[in-house]
VOTOR-445223 format. One line per 4 residues: number of its first residue (from 1); for each residue x, y, z of C-alpha. Coordinates in nm, 4 decimals, always signed. Example, Ala and Ser with C-alpha at 12.3 -4.5 7.8 and 13.67 -1.06 7.14 Angstrom:
REM VOTOR-445223
1) +1.2300 -0.4500 +0.7800 | +1.3670 -0.1060 +0.7140
//
This chain:
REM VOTOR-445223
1) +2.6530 +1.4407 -0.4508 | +2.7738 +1.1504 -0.2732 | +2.5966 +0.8993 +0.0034 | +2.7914 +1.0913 +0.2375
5) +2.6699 +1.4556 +0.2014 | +2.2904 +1.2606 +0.1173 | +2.0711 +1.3377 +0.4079 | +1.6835 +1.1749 +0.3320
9) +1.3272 +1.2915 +0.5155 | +1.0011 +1.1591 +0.4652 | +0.7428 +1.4216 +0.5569 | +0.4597 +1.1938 +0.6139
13) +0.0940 +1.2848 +0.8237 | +0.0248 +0.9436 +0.8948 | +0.3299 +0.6433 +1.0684 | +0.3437 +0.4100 +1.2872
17) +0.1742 +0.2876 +1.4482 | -0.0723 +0.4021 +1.2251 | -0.1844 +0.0350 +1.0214 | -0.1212 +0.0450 +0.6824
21) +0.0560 -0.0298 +0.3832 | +0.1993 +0.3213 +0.3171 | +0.2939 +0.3676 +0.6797 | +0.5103 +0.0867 +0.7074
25) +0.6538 +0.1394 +0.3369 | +0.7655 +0.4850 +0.4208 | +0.8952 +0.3253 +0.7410 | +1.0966 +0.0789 +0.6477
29) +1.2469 +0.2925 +0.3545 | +1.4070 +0.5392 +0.6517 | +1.5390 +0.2530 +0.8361 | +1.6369 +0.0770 +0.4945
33) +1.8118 +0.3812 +0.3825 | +2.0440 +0.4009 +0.7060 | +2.1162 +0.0409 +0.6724 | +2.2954 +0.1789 +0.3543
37) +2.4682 +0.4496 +0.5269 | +2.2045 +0.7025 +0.3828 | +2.0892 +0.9407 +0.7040 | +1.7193 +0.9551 +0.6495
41) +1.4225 +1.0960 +0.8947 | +1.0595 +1.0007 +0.9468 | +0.8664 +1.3624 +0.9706 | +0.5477 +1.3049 +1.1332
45) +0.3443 +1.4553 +1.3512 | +0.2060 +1.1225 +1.4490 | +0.2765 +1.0239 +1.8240 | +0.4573 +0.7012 +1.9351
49) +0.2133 +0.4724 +2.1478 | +0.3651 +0.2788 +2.4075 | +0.3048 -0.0990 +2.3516 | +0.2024 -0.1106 +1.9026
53) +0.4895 -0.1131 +1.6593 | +0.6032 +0.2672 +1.6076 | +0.7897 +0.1553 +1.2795 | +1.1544 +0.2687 +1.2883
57) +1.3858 +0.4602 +1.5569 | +1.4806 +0.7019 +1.2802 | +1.1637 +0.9539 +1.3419 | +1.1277 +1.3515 +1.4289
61) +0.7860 +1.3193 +1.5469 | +0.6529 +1.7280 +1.5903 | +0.4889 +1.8759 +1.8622 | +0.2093 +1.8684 +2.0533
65) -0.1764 +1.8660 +1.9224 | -0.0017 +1.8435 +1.5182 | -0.1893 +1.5010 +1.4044 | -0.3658 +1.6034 +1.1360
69) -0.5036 +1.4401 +0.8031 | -0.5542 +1.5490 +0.4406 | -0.9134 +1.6567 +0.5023 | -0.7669 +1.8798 +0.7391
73) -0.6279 +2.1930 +0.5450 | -0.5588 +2.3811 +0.8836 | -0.4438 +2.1349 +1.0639 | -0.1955 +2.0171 +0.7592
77) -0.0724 +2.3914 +0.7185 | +0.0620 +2.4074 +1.0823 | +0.2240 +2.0851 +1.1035 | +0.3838 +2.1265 +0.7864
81) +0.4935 +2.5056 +0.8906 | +0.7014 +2.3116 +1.2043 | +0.8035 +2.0785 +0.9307 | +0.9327 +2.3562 +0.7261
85) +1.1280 +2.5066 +0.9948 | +1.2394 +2.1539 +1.1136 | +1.3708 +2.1043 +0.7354 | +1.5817 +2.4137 +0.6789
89) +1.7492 +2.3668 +1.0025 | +1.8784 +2.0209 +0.9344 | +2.0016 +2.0904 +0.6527 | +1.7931 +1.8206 +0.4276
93) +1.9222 +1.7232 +0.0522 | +1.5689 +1.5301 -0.0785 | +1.2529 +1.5347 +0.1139 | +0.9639 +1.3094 -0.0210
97) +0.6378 +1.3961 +0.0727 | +0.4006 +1.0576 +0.1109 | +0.0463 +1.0949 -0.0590 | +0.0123 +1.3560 -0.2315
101) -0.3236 +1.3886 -0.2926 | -0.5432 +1.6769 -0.4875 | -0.7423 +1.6863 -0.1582 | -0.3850 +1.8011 +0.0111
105) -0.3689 +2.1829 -0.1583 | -0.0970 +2.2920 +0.1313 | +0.1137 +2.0420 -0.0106 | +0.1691 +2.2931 -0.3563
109) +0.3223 +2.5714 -0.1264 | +0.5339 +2.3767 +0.0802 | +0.6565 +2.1971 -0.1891 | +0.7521 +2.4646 -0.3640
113) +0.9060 +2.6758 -0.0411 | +1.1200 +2.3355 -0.0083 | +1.2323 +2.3890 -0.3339 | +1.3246 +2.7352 -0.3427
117) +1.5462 +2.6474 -0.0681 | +1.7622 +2.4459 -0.3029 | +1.6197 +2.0964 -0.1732 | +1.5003 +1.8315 -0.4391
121) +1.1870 +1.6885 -0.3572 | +0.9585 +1.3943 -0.4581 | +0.6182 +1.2359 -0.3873 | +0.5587 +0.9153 -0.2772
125) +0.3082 +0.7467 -0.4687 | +0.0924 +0.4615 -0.3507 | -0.2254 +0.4175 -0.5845 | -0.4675 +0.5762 -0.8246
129) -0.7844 +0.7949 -0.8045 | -1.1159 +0.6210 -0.6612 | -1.2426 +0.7786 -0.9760 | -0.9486 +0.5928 -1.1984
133) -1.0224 +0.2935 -1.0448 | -1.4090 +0.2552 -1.0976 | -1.3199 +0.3453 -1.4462 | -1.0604 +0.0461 -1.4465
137) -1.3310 -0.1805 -1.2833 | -1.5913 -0.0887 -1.5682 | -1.3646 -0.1396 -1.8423 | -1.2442 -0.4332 -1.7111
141) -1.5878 -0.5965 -1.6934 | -1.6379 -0.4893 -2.0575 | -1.2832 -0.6187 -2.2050 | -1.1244 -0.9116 -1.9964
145) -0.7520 -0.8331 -2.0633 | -0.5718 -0.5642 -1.8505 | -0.3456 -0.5215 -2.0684 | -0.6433 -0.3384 -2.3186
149) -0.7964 -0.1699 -2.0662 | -0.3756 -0.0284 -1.9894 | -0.4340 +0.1111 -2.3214 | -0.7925 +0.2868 -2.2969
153) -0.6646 +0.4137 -1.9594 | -0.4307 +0.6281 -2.1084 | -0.5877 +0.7282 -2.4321 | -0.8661 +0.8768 -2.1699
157) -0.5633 +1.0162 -1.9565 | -0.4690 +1.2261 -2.2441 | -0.7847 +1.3368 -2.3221 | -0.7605 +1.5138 -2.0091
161) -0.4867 +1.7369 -2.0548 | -0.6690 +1.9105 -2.3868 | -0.9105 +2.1293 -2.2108 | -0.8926 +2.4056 -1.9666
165) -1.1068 +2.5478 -1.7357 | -1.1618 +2.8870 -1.5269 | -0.9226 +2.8212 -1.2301 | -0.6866 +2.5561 -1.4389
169) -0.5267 +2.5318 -1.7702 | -0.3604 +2.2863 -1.9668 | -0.1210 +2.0123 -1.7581 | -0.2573 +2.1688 -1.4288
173) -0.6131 +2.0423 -1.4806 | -0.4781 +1.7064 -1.6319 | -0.2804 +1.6492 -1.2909 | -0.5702 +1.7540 -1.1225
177) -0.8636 +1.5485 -1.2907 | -0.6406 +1.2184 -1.2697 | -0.5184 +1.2893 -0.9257 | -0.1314 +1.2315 -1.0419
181) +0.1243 +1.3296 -0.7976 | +0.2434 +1.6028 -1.0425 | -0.0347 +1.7896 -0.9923 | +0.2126 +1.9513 -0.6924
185) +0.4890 +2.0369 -0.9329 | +0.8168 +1.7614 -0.7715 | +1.1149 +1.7216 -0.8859 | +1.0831 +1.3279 -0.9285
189) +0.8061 +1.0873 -0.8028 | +0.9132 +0.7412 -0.6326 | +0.5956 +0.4679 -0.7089 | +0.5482 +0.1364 -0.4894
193) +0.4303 -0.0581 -0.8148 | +0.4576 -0.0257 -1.2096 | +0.1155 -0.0496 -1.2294 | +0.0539 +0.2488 -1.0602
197) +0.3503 +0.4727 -1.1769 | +0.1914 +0.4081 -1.5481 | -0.0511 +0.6287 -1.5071 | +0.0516 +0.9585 -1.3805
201) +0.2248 +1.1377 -1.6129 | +0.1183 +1.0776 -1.9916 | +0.4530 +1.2458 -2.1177 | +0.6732 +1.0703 -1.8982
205) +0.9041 +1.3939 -1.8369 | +0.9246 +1.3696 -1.4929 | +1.1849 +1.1404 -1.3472 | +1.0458 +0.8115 -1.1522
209) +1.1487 +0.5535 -0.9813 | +0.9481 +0.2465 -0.8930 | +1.0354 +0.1357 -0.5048 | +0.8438 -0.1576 -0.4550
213) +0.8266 -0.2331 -0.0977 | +1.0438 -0.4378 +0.1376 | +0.9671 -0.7600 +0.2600 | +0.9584 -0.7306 +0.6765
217) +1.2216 -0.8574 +0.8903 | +1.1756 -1.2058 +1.0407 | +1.1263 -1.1782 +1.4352 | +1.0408 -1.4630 +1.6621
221) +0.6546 -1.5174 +1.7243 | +0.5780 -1.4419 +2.0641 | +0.2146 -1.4833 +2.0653 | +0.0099 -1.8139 +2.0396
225) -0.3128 -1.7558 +1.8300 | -0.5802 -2.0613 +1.7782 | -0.4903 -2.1874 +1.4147 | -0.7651 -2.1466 +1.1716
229) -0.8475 -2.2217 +0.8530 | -0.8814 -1.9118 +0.7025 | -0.8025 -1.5565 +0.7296 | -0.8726 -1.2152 +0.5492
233) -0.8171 -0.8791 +0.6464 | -0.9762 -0.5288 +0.6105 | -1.3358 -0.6378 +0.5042 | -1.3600 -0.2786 +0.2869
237) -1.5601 -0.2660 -0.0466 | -1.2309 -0.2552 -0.2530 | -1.0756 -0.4905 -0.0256 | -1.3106 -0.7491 -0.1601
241) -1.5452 -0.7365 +0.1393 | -1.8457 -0.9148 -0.0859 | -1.6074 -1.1712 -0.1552 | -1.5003 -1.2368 +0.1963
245) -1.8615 -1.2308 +0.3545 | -1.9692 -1.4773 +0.1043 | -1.7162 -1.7541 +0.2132 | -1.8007 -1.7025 +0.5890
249) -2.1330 -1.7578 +0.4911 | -2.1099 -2.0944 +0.2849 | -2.3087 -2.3029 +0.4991 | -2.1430 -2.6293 +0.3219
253) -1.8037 -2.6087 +0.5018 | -1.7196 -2.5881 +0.8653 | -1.4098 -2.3727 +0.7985 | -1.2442 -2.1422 +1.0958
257) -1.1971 -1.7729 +1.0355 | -0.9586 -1.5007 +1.1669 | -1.0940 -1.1671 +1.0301 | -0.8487 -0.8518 +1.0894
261) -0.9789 -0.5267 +1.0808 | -0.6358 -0.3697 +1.0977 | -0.6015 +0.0544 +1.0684 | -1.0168 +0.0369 +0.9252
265) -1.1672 -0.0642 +1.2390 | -1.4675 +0.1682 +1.1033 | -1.6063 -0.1236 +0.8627 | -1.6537 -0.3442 +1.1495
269) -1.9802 -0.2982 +1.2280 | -2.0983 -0.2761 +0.8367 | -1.8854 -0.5989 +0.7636 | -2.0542 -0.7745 +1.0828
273) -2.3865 -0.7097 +0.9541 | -2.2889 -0.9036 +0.6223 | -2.1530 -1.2402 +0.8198 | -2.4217 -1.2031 +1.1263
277) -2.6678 -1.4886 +1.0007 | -2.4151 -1.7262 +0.9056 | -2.4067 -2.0755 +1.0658 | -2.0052 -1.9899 +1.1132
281) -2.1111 -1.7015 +1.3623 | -2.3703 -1.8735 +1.5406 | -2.1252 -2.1531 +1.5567 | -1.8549 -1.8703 +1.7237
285) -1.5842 -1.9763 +1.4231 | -1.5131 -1.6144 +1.3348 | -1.2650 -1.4668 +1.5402 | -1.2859 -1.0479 +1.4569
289) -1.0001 -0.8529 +1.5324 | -0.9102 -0.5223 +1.5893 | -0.5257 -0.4998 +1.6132 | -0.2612 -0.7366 +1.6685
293) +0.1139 -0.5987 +1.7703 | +0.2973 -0.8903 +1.5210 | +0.1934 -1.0313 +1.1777 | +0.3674 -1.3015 +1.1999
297) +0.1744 -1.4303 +1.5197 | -0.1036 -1.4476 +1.3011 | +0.0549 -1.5768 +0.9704 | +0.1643 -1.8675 +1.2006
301) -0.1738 -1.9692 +1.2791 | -0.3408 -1.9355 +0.9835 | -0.3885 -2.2157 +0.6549 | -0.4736 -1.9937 +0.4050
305) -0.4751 -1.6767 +0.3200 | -0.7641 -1.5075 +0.1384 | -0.6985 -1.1686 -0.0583 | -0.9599 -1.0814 -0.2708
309) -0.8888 -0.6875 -0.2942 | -1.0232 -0.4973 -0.6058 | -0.7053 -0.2620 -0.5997 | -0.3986 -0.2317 -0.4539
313) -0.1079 -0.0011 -0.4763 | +0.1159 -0.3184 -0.4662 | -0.0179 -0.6453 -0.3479 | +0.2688 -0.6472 -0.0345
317) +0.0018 -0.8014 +0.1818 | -0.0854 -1.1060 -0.0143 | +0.2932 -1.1912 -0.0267 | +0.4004 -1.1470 +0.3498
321) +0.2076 -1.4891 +0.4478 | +0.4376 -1.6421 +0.2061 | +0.6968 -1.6134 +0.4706 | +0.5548 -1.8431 +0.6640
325) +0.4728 -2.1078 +0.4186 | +0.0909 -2.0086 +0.3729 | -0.0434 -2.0475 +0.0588 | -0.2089 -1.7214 -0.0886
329) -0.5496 -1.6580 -0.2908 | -0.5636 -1.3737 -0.4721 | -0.7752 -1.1319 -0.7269 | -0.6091 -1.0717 -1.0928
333) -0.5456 -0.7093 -1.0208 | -0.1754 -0.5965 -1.1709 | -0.0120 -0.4363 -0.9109 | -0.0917 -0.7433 -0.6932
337) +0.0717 -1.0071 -0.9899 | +0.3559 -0.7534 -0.9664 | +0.4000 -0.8902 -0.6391 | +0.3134 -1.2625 -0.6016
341) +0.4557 -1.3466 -1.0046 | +0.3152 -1.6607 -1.0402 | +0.3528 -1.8368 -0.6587 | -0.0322 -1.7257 -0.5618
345) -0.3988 -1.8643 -0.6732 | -0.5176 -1.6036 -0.8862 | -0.8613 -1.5773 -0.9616 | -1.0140 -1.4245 -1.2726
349) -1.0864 -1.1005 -1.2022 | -1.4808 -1.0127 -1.1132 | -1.5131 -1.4002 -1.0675 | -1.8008 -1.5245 -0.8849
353) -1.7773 -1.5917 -0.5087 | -1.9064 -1.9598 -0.5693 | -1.5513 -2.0501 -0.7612 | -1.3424 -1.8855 -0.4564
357) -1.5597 -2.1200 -0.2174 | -1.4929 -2.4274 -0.4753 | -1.1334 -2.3381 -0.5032 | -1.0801 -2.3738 -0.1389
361) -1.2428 -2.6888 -0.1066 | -1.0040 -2.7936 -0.3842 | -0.7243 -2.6982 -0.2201 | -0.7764 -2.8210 +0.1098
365) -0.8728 -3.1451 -0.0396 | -0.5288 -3.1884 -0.2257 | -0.2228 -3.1930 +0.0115 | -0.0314 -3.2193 -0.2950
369) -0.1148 -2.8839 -0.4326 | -0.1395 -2.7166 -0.0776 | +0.2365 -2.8125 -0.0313 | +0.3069 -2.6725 -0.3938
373) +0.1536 -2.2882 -0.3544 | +0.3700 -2.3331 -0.0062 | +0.6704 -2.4391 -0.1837 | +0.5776 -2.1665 -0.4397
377) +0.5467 -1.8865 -0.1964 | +0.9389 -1.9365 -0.0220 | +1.0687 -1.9474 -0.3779 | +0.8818 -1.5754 -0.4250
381) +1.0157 -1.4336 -0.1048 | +1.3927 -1.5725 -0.1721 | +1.3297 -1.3588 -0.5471 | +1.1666 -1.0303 -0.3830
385) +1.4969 -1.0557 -0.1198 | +1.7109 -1.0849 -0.4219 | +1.5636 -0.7782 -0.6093 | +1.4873 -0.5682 -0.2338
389) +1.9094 -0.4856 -0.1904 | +1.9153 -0.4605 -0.5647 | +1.6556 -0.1917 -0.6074 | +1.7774 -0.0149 -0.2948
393) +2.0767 +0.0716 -0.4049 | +1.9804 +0.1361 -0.7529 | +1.7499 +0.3720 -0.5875 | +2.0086 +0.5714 -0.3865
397) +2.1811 +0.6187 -0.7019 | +1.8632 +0.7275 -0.8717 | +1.8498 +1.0219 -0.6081 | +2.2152 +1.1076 -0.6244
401) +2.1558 +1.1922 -0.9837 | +1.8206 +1.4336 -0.9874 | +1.9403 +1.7131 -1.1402
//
């Protein structure tokens, strides 16, 4: 199969301008994809919204009263019956379906109808279990070194494909009690990090291909924000929210704060409650935001850029302020190293909030070390451009060859 006869769809429930990571990802892979002379299709039932960024042009958006979510097994089973219908009449080669999830049981059928239809089809994987990741966050506190707690990880991951139960036997239940994307039975699974593609299929059978995710394009600014000193964004408990209350609420600095609540608005009021004694919001230096239509409005006004996220998919967030020469601060999490190498401030993992706040006053002290992180950061984005093409076409390749 050449590029030519390739034609690509991303069934996805959630896209722009839905807020998040995997949104744009899957996104910007359609629109990469045709800038390679791949035909590829967003397959949403998401609406457009007049005035937010919808993500690409290349979208079939279905029907009427279709938005749906994976808690949502009716819902899910009639948009992805129009999707179905949608698929076998446009004659689709590979269809990746985004977040596959245990929670998502419609997914098993369709992706297996899709498949009996002689189309090849892969997951898109974005990050582990909830339950994976507490048990990552314990052993990490017991061991120091990621790199043991790697190898723990998947001596337990094994251990979970030796038992059966009632309903599920053998690999089933393993996919199942880790949450892997092969719980769903694809043809191949495409991963935004190594990290996470490590841990979802302890015999590595499957093919998989690690996409990491593309840097965003470079538009103009339009919008003037107030420069401030610092800013964070989605003040979540795995985001790091403890970490990011705590330095709004040093009383010895008289920093500025941009807070964005981005696709979570939900944690608002929670994160408010955290910050609502502090001398900075009494002194009005926190400005909380909901939504803001370009990144890069706010990247311009911002000094530094505070990431303290327990666990990421891939750490695409902390490196997109490197763009505009801001220097990054970061947890030691690996997916997020995976994506700011060496250029970011990387703080020990489970660190106390007291050396973030002494960090900072480091940094801004020293205009000598502030203008190496920035120098730091354009040297990262110039290597992630390098590798983006690269890994692109490496990865149309990869799909022209699942057999």
């Amino acid at each position: 199969m050449g590029v030519d006869t390739m034609k690509v769809g991303i069934v996805a429930l959630h896209w722009p301008p839905d807020f998040g990571g995997a949104e744009r990802y899957n996104s910007n892979i359609v629109e990469a994809l045709n800038n390679k002379g791949v035909e590829a299709w967003g397959i949403t039932p998401r609406k457009s919204v007049e005035g937010m960024d919808n993500g690409t042009e290349y979208v079939h958006r279905l029907g009427e009263g279709l938005e749906t979510n994976l808690e949502d097994s009716r819902g899910m089973k009639k948009f992805l019956k129009e999707a179905k219908l949608h698929i076998g009449q446009n004659a689709y080669s590979h269809i990746l379906v985004s977040n596959c999830r245990k929670l998502g049981y419609p997914y098993i059928e369709f992706i297996s109808d899709l498949q009996e239809m002689g189309i090849k089809v892969g997951t898109l994987h974005f990050d582990l279990d909830k339950i994976m990741r507490l048990h990552f966050e314990q052993m990490m506190k017991d061991e120091g070194d990621w790199e043991i707690v790697a190898k723990k990880m998947k001596k337990y991951i094994k251990a979970c494909f030796e038992y059966d139960s009632p309903l599920l036997q053998g690999k089933t239940l393993g996919y199942w009690a880790i949450d892997s994307p092969l719980y769903f039975a694809p043809d191949f699974v495409v991963s935004c990090s190594e990290w996470s593609n490590s841990f979802i299929d302890y015999e590595d059978r499957t093919p998989s291909f690690v996409l990491h995710p593309g840097l965003p394009k470079r538009p103009i600014s339009k919008e003037k924000l107030e420069k401030v000193d610092i800013t964070m964004i989605n003040p979540m408990y795995h985001k790091g929210r403890s970490y990011m209350a705590d330095i709004v609420n040093d009383f010895n600095n008289k920093w500025t704060y941009r807070i964005l609540l981005g696709g979570y608005g939900g944690q608002k009021e929670e994160f408010i409650s955290m910050i609502a004694d502090s001398w900075a919001m009494r002194d009005g230096r926190v400005d909380i935001v909901q939504y803001v239509e370009r990144m890069e409005d706010v990247w311009d006004a911002t000094k530094l850029f505070i990431f303290p996220s327990r666990f990421e998919g891939y750490g695409m967030a902390a490196v997109e302020p490197m763009m505009h020469g801001v220097p990054v601060m970061v947890q030691d999490y690996p997916s997020i190293r995976e994506a700011v190498g060496d250029s970011a401030i990387i703080m020990p993992y489970g660190e106390d909030s007291r050396e973030w706040v002494e960090t900072i006053e480091e940094l801004f002290f020293d205009d000598e070390e502030y203008e190496e992180y920035k120098a730091k950061g354009y040297e990262r984005i110039q290597q992630l451009e390098d590798r983006e093409d690269e890994q692109m076409e490496q990865f149309i390749n990869f799909m022209e060859n699942i057999v």
